[in-house]
N, C-alpha and C positions, 0 to 999 in steps of 0.2 A: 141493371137495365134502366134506361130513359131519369138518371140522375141529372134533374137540371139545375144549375147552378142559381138559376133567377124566378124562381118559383113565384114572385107577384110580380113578374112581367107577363105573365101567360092567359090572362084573360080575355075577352074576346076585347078585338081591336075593329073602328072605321074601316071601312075600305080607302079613306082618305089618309089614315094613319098607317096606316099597312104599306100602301102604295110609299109613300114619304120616307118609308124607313127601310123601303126596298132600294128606293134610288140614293138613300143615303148609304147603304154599305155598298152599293154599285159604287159609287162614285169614292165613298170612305178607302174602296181596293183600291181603283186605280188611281188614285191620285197620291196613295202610299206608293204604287208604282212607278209616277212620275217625278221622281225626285233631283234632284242635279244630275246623277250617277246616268241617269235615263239620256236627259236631253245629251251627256256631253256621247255617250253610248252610241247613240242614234247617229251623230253625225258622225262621230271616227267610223263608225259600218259606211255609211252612204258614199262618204270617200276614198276608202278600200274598194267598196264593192261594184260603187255606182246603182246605175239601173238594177242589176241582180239584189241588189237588198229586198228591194220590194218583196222577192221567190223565200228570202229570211221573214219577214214580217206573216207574210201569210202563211208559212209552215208554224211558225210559232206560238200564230193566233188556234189553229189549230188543234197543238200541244196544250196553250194554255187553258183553251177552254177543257180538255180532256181532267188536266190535272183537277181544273178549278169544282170540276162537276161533284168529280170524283168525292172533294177532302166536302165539298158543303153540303151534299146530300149525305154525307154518314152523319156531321155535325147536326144537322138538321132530325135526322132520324133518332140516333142515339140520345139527342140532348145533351148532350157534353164537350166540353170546348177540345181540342186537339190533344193537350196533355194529359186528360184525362181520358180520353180516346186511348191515347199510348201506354196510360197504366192500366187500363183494363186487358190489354194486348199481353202485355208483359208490366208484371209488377215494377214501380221504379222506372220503367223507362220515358212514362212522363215527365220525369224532374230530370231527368238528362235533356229530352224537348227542350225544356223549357232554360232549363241553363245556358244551350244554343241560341235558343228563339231572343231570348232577354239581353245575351254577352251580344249578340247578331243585332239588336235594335238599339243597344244603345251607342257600339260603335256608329253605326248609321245614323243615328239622330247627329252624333255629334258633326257627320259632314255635312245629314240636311240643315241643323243650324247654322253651319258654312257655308253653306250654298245660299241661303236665306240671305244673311252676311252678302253676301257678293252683287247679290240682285238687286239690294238697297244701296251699294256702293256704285253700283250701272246704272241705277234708277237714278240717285240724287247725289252720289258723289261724297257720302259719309265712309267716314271707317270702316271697314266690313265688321271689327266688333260692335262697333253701334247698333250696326244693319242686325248683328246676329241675335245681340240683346234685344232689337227691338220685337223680330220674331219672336224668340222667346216668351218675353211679356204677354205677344197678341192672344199667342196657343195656352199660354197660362190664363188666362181672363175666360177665355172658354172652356173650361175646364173648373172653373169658379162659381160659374152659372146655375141657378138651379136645377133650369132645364137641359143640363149642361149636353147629352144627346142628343136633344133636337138643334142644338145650337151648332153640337159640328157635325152634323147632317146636312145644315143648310150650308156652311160656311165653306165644306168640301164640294158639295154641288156648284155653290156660286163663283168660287174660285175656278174648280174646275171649268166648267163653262166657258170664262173670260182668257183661263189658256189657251183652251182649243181657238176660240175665234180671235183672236191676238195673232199667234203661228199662223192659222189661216190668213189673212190679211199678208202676212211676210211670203207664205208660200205662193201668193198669185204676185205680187209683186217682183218674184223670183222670177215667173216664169219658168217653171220646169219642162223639160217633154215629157209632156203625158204620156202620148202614144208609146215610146218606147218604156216608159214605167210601166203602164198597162202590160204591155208585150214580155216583159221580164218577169213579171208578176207568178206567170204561166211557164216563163220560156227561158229559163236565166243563163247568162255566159260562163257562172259560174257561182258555185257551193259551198259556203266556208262554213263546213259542220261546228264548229267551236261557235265561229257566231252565233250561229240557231240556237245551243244550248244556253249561251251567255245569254242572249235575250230572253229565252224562255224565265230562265233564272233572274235576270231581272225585271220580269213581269211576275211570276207568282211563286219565288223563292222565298226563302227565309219566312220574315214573318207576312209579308205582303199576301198570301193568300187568303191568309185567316183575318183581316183585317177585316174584310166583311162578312164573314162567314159566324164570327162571334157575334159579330155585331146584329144578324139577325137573330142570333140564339137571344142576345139582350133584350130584342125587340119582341118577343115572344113568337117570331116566325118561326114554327118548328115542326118534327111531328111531321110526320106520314099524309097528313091532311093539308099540308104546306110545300111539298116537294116541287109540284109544278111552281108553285114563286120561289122558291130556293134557285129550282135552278134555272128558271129564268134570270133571275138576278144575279147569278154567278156567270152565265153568257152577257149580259149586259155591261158586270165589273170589264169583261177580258175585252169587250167591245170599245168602252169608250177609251181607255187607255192604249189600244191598237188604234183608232182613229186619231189620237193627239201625235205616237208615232210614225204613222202615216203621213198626215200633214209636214209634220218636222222631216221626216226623209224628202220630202219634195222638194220642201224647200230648199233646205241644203243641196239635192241634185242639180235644182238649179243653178245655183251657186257653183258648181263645180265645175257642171258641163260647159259653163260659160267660161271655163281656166281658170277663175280664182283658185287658189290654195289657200287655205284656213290656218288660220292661227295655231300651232301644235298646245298651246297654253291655255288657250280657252277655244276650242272650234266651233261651238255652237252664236258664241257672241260675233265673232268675224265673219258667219252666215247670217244673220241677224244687219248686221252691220253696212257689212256690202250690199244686202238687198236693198238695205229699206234706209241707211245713212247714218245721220246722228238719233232720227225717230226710230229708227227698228232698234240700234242700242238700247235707248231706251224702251223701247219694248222689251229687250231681250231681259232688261233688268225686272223689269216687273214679273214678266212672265218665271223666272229663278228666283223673285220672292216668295209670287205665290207657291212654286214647287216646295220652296223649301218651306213653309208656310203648313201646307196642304202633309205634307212626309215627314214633320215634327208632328202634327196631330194625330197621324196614321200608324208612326213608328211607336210613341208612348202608351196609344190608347191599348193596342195590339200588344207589347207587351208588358202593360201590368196586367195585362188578361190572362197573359199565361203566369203569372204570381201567384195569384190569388189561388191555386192548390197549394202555395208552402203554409198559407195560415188564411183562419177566417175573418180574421181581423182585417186581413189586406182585400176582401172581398167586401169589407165595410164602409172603408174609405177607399175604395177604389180611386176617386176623383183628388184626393190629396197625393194616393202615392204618385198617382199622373203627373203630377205638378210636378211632384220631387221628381220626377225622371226627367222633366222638361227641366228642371233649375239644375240639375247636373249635368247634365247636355250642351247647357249653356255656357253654366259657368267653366267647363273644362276647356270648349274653343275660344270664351272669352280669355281666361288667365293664363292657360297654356296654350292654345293652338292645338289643332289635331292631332293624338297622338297616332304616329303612321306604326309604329309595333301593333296597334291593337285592332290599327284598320285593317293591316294586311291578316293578320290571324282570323279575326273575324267574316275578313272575307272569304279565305282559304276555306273554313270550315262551314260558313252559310253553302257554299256551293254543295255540303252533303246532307242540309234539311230537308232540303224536297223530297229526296229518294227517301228519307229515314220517313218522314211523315207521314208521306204518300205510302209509305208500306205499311204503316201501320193502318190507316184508315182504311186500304184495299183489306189487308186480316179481319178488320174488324168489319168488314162487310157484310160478310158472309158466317159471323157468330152470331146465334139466337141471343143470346143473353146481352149482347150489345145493345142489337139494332131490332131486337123482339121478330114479329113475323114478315118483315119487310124483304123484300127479295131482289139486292141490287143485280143489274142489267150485266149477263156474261161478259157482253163486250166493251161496256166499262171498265171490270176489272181489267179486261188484257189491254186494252187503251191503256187504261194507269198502269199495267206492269211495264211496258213498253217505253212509258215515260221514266221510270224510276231509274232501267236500263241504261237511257240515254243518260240522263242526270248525275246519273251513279258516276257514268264517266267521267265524266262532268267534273264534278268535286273532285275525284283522284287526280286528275290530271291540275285541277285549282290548286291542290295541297301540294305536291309535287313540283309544281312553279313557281310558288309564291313563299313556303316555308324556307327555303333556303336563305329567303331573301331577309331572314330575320338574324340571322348570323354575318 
């Protein structure tokens, strides 16, 4: 019980420091959520679905805040990062976690360095390995630093930020109908179950949930006497990353509703494009640098977090092995290109982290020896059973679709 992994981070902190290190895992999640995979997500839904996406975004928001409460307040409570959550559940079943969580991050990293790549090639018209390399370097440098936390605390906040209000500026430009987005929000024409779970799954699947959930445990926010900021800040992550969604569905509605049809090769840049010309292009690039920017600092940080139970050593230099996940990240989309066997696998089987996590963290809920005299909310757990349900499907039907495709 209450084994925490950072025992001189736990001293009393400012209220100025505390706050800073709340909006940096708020922001540290969702901007691990907003990664290429996201924006190009968003807009294939908005033109499937239209108007009715919105009735997706806000069931999802939902969902995610359930999941999200759920996994940070045991994190919080117990002191222990997710894997270790899962071995105290069941022996070993951490290092299965985290085998997922890490094979799951690093194929990811290697599209968000892609995607990085891509936004530097819309931005200024370089190679996309240039572009990919150069991302690489920037998230290496911050990770170099001494204060190397507070550095991407601020770096995800302020990136962050310059997304939302960049989209924004494309989405009024667009002109979307409000009133009927509004009206579908509530009222939709129609329901594409698979979508909801896809979105949910890429807002707080894989390792994306835990990106700021560790990250308060690093910051010494923890502990029974931290709950009300825990989960604050776990409503706040699922917030601002549903508002960059939001925005991004508009605008592409707009786009639509006016009869453009999007490019199938990149959809999101041809929304970008048509609204706003050769300047929203370039916006569109910047804005997919900084995602992929903002989801190589979110995908690395997240999992050598879950490493550091294979040795203590890797809990020493935590900021070296980051690097090293970030230089092989790199180096794999610069010398090879993506490999697509590992993206598809990886992706097949992130689709079953959530439920496997989420279950464990719901078990570990309600054990004394975890989470000491703390007594999670009944209707937490069946929220999170509920979700695991959905999720569960989720993945089987991901594996099922996608493994084939490996033969």
């Amino acid at each position: 019980m209450n084994q925490n992994p950072i025992d001189e981070q736990q001293g009393k902190m400012t209220a100025k420091q505390r706050l800073s290190a709340m909006m940096g895992a708020a922001f540290l999640m969702a901007t691990s959520a907003i990664g290429p995979g996201f924006l190009t997500q968003t807009a294939v839904f908005t033109e499937q679905l239209l108007a009715s996406f919105a009735f997706i975004i806000l069931a999802s928001i939902i969902l995610d805040i359930g999941a999200q409460m759920n996994i940070w307040r045991i994190i919080a409570v117990s002191k222990m990062r997710g894997q270790e959550i899962a071995n105290a559940v069941l022996p070993g079943l951490g290092y299965v976690v985290a085998f997922f969580i890490v094979l799951g991050g690093l194929a990811f990293n290697i599209g968000n360095v892609a995607g990085g790549g891509l936004g530097v090639n819309a931005l200024m018209g370089l190679d996309p390995r240039i572009g990919a390399v150069m991302t690489g370097v920037i998230c290496i440098v911050i990770f170099t630093l001494k204060e190397a936390n507070v550095a991407m605390d601020k770096i995800v906040r302020y990136l962050g930020a310059v997304m939302i209000l960049l989209t924004l500026y494309v989405m009024f430009v667009s002109n979307p109908p409000y009133a009927e987005a509004a009206l579908r929000t509530v009222a939709p024409l129609e329901i594409d179950f698979l979508a909801l779970i896809t979105v949910v799954g890429g807002t707080v699947g894989g390792y994306i949930t835990f990106a700021g959930g560790h990250r308060l445990l690093e910051a010494g926010i923890s502990g029974k006497e931290n709950i009300r900021h825990v989960t604050n800040t776990a409503i706040s992550g699922i917030v601002v990353a549903s508002i960059m969604r939001f925005i991004l569905f508009l605008a592409v509605l707009g786009v639509v509703s006016a009869g453009f049809a999007l490019n199938a090769e990149n959809p999101t840049a041809s929304v970008f494009q048509i609204a706003a010309g050769e300047v929203g292009y370039r916006i569109f690039g910047l804005v997919l640098w900084f995602a992929g920017i903002t989801s190589v600092i979110g995908a690395a940080y997240t999992s050598v977090s879950f490493l550091t139970t294979f040795h203590k050593s890797i809990e020493r230099n935590k900021n070296y092995w980051t690097i090293g996940f970030i230089v092989f990240s790199t180096a794999v989309f610069a010398f090879i290109g993506r490999p697509v066997t590992l993206l598809i696998l990886a992706g097949a089987f992130n689709g079953l982290i959530l439920p496997l996590t989420l279950s464990c963290v719901l078990l570990a809920a309600h054990r004394t020896r975890i989470v000491g005299d703390y007594k999670h909310p009944i209707w937490m757990t069946i929220f999170g059973a509920i979700i695991v349900i959905l999720t569960t499907y989720l993945g089987i039907h991901t594996l099922t679709q996608m493994i084939p495709q490996l033969f």
